[in-house]
C-alpha positions as a Markdown table, in Angstrom:
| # | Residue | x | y | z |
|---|---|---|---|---|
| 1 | Unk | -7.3 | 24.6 | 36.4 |
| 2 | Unk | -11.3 | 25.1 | 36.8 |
| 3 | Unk | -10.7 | 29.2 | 36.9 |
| 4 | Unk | -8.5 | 29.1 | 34.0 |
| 5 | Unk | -10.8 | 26.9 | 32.1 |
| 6 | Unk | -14.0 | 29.1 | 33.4 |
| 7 | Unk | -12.7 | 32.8 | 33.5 |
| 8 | Unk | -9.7 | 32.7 | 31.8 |
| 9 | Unk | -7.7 | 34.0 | 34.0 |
| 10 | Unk | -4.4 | 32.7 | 36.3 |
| 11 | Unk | -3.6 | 33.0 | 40.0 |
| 12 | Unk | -0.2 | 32.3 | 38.6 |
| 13 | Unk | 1.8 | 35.4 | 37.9 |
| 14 | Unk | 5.4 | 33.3 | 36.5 |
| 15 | Unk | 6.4 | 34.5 | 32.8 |
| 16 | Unk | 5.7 | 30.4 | 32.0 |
| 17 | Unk | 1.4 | 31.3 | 32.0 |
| 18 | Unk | -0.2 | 32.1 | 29.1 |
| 19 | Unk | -0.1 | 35.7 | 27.8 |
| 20 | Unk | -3.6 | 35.9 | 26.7 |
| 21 | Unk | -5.2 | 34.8 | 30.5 |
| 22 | Unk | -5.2 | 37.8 | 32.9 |
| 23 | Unk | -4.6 | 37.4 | 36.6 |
| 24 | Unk | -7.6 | 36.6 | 38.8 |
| 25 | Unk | -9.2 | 39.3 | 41.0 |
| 26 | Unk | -10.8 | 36.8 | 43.0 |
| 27 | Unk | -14.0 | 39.2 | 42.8 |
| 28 | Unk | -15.4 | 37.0 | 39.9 |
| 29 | Unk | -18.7 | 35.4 | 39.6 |
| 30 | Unk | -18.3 | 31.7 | 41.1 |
| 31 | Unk | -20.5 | 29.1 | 39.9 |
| 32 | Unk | -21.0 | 25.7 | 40.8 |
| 33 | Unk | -19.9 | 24.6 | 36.5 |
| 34 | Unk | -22.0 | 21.0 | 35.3 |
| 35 | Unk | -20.8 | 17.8 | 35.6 |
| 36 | Unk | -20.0 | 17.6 | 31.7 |
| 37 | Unk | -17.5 | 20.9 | 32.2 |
| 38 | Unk | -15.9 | 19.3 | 35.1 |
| 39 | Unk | -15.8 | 15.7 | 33.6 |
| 40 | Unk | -14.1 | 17.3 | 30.5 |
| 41 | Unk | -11.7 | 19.2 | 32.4 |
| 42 | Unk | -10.5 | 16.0 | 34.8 |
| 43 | Unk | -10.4 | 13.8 | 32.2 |
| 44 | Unk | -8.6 | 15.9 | 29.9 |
| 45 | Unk | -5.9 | 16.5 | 32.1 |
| 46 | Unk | -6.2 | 13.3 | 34.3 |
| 47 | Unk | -2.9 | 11.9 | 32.5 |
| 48 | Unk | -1.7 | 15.3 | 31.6 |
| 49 | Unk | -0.8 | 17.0 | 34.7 |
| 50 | Unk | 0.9 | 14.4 | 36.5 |
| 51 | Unk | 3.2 | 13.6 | 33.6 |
| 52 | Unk | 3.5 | 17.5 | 33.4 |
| 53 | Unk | 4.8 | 17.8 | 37.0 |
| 54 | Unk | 7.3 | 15.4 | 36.5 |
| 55 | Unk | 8.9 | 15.8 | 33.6 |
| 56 | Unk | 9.2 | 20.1 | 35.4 |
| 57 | Unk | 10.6 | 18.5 | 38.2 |
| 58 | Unk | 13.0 | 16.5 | 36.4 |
| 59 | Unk | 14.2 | 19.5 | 34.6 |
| 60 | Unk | 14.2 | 21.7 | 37.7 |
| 61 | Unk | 16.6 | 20.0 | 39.3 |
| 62 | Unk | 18.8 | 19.1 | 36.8 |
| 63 | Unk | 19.0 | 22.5 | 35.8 |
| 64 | Unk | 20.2 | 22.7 | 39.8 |
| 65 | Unk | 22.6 | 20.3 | 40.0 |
| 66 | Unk | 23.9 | 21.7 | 36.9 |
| 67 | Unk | 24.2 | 25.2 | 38.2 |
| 68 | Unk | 25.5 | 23.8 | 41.9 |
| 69 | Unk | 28.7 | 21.9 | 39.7 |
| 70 | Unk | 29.5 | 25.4 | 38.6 |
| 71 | Unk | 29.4 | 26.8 | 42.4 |
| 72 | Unk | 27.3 | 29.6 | 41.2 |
| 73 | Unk | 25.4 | 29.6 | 44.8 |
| 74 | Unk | 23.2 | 32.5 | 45.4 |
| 75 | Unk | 21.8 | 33.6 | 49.1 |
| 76 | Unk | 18.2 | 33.4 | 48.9 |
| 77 | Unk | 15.7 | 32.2 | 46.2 |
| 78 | Unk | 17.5 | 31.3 | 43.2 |
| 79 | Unk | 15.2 | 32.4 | 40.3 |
| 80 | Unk | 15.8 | 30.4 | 36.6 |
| 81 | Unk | 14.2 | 31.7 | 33.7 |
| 82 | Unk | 12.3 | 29.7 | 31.5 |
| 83 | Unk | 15.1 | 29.4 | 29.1 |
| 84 | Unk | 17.3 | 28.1 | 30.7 |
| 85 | Unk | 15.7 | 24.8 | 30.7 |
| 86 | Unk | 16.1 | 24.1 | 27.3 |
| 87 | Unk | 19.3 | 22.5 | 27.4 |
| 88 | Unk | 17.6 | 19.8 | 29.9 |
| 89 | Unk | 14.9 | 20.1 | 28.1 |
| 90 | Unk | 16.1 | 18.1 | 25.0 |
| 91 | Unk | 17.7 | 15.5 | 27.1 |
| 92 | Unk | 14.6 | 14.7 | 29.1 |
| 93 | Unk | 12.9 | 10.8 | 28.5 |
| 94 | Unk | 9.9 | 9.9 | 31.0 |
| 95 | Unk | 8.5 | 6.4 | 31.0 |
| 96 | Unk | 5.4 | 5.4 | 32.4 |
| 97 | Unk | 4.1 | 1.8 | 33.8 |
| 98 | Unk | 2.4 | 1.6 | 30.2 |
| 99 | Unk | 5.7 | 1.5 | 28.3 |
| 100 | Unk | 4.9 | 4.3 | 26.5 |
| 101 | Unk | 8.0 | 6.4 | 26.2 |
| 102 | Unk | 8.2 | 10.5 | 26.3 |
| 103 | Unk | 11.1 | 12.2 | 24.3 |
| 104 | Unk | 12.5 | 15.1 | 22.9 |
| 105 | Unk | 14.3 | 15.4 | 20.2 |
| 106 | Unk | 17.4 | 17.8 | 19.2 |
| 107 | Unk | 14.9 | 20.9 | 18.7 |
| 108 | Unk | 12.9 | 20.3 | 22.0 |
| 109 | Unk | 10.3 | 19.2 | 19.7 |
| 110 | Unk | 8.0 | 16.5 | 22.0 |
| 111 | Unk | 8.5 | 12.7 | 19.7 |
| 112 | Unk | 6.4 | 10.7 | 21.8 |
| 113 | Unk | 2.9 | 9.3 | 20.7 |
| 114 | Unk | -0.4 | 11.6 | 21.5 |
| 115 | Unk | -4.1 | 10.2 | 21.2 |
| 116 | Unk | -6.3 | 11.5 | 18.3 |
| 117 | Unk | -9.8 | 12.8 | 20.3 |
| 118 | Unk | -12.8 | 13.8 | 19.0 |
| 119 | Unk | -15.2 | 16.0 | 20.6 |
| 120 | Unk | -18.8 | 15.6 | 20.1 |
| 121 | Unk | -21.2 | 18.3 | 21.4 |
| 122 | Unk | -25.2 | 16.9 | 21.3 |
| 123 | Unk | -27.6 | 19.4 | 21.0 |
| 124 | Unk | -28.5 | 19.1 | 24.8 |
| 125 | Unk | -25.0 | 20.8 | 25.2 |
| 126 | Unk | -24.2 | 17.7 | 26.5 |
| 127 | Unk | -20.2 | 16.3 | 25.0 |
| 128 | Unk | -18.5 | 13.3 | 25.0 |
| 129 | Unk | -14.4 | 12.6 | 24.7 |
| 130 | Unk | -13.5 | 9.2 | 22.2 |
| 131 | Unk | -10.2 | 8.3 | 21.9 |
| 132 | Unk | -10.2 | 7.8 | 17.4 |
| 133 | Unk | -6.6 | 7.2 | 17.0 |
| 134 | Unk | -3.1 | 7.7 | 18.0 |
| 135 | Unk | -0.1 | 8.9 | 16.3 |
| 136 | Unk | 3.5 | 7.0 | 17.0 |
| 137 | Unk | 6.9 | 8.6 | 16.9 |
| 138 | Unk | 9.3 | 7.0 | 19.2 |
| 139 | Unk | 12.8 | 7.4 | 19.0 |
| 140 | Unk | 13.1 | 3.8 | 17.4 |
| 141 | Unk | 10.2 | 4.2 | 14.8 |
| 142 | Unk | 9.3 | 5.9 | 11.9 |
| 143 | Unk | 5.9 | 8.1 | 12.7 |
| 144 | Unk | 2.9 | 6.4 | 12.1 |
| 145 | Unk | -0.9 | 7.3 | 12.5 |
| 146 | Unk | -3.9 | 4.9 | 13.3 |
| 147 | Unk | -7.2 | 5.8 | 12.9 |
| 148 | Unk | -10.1 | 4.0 | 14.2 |
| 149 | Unk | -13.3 | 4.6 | 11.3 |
| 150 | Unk | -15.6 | 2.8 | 13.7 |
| 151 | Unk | -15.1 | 5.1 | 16.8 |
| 152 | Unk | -15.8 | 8.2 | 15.0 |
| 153 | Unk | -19.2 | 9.9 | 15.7 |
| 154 | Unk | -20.5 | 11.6 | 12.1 |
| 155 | Unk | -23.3 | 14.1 | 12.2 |
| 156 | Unk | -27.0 | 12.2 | 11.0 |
| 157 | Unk | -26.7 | 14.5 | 7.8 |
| 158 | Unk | -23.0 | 13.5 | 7.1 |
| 159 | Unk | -23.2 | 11.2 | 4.3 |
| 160 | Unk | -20.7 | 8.2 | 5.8 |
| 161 | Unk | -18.2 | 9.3 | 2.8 |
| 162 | Unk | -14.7 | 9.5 | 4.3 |
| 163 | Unk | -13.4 | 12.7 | 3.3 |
| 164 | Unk | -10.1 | 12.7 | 1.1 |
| 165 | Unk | -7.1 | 14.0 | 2.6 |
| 166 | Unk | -5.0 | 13.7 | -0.7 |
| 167 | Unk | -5.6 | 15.3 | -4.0 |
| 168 | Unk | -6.1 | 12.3 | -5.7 |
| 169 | Unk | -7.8 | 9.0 | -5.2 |
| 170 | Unk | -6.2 | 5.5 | -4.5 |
| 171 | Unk | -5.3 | 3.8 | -7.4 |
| 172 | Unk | -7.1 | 0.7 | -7.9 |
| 173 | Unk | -5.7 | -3.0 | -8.7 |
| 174 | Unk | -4.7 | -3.3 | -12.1 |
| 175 | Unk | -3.3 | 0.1 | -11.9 |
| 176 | Unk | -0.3 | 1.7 | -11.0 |
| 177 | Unk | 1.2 | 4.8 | -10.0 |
| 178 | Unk | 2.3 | 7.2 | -12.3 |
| 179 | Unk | 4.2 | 10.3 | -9.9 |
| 180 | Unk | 3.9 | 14.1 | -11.6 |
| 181 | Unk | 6.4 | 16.0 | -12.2 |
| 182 | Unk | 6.9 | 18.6 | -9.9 |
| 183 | Unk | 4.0 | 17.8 | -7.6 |
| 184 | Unk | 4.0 | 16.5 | -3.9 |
| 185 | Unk | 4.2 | 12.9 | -3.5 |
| 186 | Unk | 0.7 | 12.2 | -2.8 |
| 187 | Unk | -0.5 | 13.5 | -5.8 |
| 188 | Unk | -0.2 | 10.8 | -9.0 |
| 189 | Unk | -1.9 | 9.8 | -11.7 |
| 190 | Unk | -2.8 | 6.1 | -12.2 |
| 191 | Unk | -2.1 | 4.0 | -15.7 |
| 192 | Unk | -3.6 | 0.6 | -16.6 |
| 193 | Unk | -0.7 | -2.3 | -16.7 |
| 194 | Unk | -0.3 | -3.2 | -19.9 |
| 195 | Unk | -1.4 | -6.8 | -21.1 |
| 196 | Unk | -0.1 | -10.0 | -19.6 |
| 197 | Unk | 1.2 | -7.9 | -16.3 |
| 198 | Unk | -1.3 | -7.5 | -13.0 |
| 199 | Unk | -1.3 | -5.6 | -10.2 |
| 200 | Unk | -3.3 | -6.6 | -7.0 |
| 201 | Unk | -2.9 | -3.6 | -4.2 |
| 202 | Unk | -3.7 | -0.4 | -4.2 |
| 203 | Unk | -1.4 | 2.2 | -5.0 |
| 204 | Unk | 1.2 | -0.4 | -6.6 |
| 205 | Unk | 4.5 | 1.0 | -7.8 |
| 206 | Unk | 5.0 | -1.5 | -10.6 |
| 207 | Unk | 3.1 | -3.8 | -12.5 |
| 208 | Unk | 4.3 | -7.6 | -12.2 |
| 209 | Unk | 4.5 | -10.2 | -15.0 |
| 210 | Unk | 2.0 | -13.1 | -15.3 |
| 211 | Unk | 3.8 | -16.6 | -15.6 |
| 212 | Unk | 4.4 | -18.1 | -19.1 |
| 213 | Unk | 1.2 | -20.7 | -18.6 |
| 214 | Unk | -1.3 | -17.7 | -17.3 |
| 215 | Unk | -2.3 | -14.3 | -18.7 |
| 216 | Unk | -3.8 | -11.1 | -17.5 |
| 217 | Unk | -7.6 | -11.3 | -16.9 |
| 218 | Unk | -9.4 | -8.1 | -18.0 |
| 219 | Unk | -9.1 | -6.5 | -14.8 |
| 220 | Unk | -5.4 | -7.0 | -14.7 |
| 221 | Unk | -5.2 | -7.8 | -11.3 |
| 222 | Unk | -5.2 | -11.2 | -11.7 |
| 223 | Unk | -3.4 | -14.2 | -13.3 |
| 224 | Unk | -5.4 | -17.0 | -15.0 |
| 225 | Unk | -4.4 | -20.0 | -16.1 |
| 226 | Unk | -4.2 | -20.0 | -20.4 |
| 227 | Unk | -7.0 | -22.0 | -22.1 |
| 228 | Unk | -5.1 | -24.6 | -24.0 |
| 229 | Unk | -7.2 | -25.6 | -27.1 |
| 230 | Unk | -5.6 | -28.3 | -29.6 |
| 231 | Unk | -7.7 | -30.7 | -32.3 |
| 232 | Unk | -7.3 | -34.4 | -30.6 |
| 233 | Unk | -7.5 | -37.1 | -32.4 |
| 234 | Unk | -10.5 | -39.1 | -30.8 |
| 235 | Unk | -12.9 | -36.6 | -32.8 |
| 236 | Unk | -13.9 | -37.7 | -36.1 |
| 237 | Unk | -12.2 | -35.5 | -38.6 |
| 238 | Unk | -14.2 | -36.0 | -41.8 |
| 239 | Unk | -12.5 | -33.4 | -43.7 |
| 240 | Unk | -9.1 | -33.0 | -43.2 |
| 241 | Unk | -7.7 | -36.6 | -41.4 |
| 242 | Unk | -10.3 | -38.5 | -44.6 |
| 243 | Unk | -8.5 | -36.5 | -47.0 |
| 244 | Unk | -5.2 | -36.7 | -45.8 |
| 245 | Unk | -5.9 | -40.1 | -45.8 |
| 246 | Unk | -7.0 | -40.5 | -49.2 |
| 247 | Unk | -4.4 | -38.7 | -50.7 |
| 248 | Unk | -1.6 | -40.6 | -49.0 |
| 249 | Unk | -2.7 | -44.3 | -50.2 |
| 250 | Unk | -3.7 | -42.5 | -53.8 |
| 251 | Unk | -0.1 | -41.9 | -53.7 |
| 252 | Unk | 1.4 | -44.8 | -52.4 |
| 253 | Unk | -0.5 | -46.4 | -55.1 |
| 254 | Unk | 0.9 | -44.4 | -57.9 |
| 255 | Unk | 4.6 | -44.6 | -56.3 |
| 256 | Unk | 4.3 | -48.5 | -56.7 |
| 257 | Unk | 2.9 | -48.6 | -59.7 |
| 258 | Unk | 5.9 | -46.2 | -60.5 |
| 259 | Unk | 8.6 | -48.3 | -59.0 |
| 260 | Unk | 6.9 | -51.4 | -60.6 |
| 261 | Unk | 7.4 | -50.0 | -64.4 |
| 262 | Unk | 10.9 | -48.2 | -63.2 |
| 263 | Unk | 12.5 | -50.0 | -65.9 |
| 264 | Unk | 9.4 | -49.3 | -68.7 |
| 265 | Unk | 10.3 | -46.5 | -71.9 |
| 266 | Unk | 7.6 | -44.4 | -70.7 |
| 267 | Unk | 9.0 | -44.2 | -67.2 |
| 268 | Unk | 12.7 | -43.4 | -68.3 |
| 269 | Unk | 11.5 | -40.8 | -70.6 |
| 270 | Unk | 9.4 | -39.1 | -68.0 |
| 271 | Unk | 12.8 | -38.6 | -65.8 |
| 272 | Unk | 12.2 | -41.2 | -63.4 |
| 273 | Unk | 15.0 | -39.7 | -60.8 |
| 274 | Unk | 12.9 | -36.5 | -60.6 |
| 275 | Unk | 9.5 | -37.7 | -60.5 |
| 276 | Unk | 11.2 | -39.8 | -57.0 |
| 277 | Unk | 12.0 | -36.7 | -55.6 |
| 278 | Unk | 9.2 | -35.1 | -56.3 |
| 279 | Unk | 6.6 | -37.9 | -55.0 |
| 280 | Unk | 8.9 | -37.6 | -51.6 |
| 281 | Unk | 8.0 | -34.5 | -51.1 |
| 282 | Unk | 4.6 | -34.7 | -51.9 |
| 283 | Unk | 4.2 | -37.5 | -49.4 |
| 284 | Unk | 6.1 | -35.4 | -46.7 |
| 285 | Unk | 3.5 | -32.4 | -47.3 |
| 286 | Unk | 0.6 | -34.7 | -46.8 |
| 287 | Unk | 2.0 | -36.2 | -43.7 |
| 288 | Unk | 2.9 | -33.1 | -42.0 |
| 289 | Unk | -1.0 | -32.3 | -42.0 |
| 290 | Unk | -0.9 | -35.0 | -38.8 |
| 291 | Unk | 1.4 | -32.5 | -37.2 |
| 292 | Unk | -1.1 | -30.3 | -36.3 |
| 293 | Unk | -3.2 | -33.0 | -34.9 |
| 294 | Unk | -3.6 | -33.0 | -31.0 |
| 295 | Unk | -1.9 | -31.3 | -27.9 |
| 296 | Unk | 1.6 | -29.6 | -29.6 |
| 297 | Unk | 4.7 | -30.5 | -27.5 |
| 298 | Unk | 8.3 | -29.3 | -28.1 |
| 299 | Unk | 9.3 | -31.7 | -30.3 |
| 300 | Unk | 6.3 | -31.3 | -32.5 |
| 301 | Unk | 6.2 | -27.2 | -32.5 |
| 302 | Unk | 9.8 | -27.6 | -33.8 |
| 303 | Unk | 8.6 | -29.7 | -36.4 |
| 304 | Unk | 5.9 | -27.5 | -37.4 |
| 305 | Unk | 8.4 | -24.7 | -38.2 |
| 306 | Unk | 10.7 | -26.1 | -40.2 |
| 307 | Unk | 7.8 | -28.0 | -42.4 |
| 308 | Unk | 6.1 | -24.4 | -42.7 |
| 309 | Unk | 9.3 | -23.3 | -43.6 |
């Protein structure tokens, strides 16, 4: 593993090494490589290679027992090619003491979890290995990834601005998502909710409606309660409860003086049926002025309607 790492090169002549590494001619320059190189190397490949060896060994000799069911016994070394381990390949599960599971699924394609690393070289040539994240695809789980912000190592002359791996930016609360037409699914466009509906996440699908006693602030990402103003009746209304009041006994006094000379000339001749009517209704138009006096209910929002009416 150090000679591949340091030269290049493979003792390993098999059709499964790497194309681009030659074969060792043992007549290269050994040095003793730094700590740092040799620290990378074994802790790179500290969980790696063991896991490796198993999961070859696994496949090895099912692809043996396989070809012993069929009685196709050979004298000597029986060679199998590389691809004929791809049938085992797929069927292949390895679980460690961490309960982290190792599959394959139907196109040989590895589904377990990996660990995001960063590398940081110093400018003493010096590295370090940090673990920033992990990505999770078991076979019973939809594939997530996790980064950890705080374990990443930014450059002094990075400006601590995450870059932006979509083409557009979050949308923020009070916003939602507005998808384009024809374009991936991370790119949208966002639209204010409209008035008396909020949204409070990021990226929300929908706006949602405030209850009937709150509204939208301005934001619209929050609900308020509704400021409830209504004239009450402990204030001293010179204006409109004085004359209210003034015109009511003005015309109670006129109605009794009226009913009091009901049977007078003057009264008959001045059609005393329709001057009644027509003092009723007066007096119901200046009482209905005390409708709109204090908090409304029901029963008095009713009445306002049909008096308006």
């Amino acid at each position: 593993m150090i000679a591949q790492s340091m030269f290049q090169c493979s003792y390993s002549n098999s059709g499964l090494s790497r194309k681009v590494w030659r074969r060792c001619t043992e007549k290269e320059t050994w040095e003793i490589p730094s700590p740092d190189i040799i620290a990378r190397i074994l802790s790179q490949d500290a969980y790696s290679i063991p896991t490796a060896i198993q999961a070859v060994s696994w496949v090895l000799n099912a692809a043996h027992t396989f070809q012993q069911g069929l009685k196709r016994r050979q004298v000597g070394l029986q060679m199998i090619q590389p691809w004929q381990l791809h049938p085992f390949m797929k069927n292949f599960q390895l679980s460690n003491f961490s309960v982290d599971g190792g599959y394959l699924d139907k196109d040989g394609t590895p589904a377990a979890g990996f660990d995001i690393i960063q590398w940081a070289v110093f400018p003493n040539k010096s590295n370090s290995r940090r673990k920033v994240g992990s990505t999770e695809n078991e076979a019973s789980s939809k594939f997530k990834v996790s980064i950890d912000q705080n374990a990443i190592i930014w450059p002094i002359s990075f400006n601590k601005t995450s870059p932006l791996s979509r083409c557009t930016e979050s949308c923020h609360p009070g916003y939602t998502k507005l998808i384009r037409e024809g374009a991936p699914i991370c790119c949208y466009d966002c639209s204010q909710c409209i008035e008396g509906t909020i949204s409070m996440q990021e990226d929300a699908a929908h706006c949602k409606k405030c209850p009937d006693d709150q509204h939208s602030n301005k934001k619209q990402d929050h609900c308020v309660p509704k400021v409830i103003t209504s004239y009450p009746m402990k204030k001293h209304l010179v204006s409109p409860e004085s004359l209210c009041h003034y015109l009511i006994h003005n015309h109670c006094f006129y109605s009794g003086n009226l009913i009091k000379y009901r049977e007078t000339p003057i009264v008959k001749a001045n059609n005393r049926d329709l001057t009644y009517i027509l003092l009723i209704v007066l007096l119901l138009s200046f009482l209905t002025s005390f409708l709109f006096i204090g908090r409304p209910k029901k029963v008095t929002c009713l009445l306002r309607q049909i008096t308006s009416a």
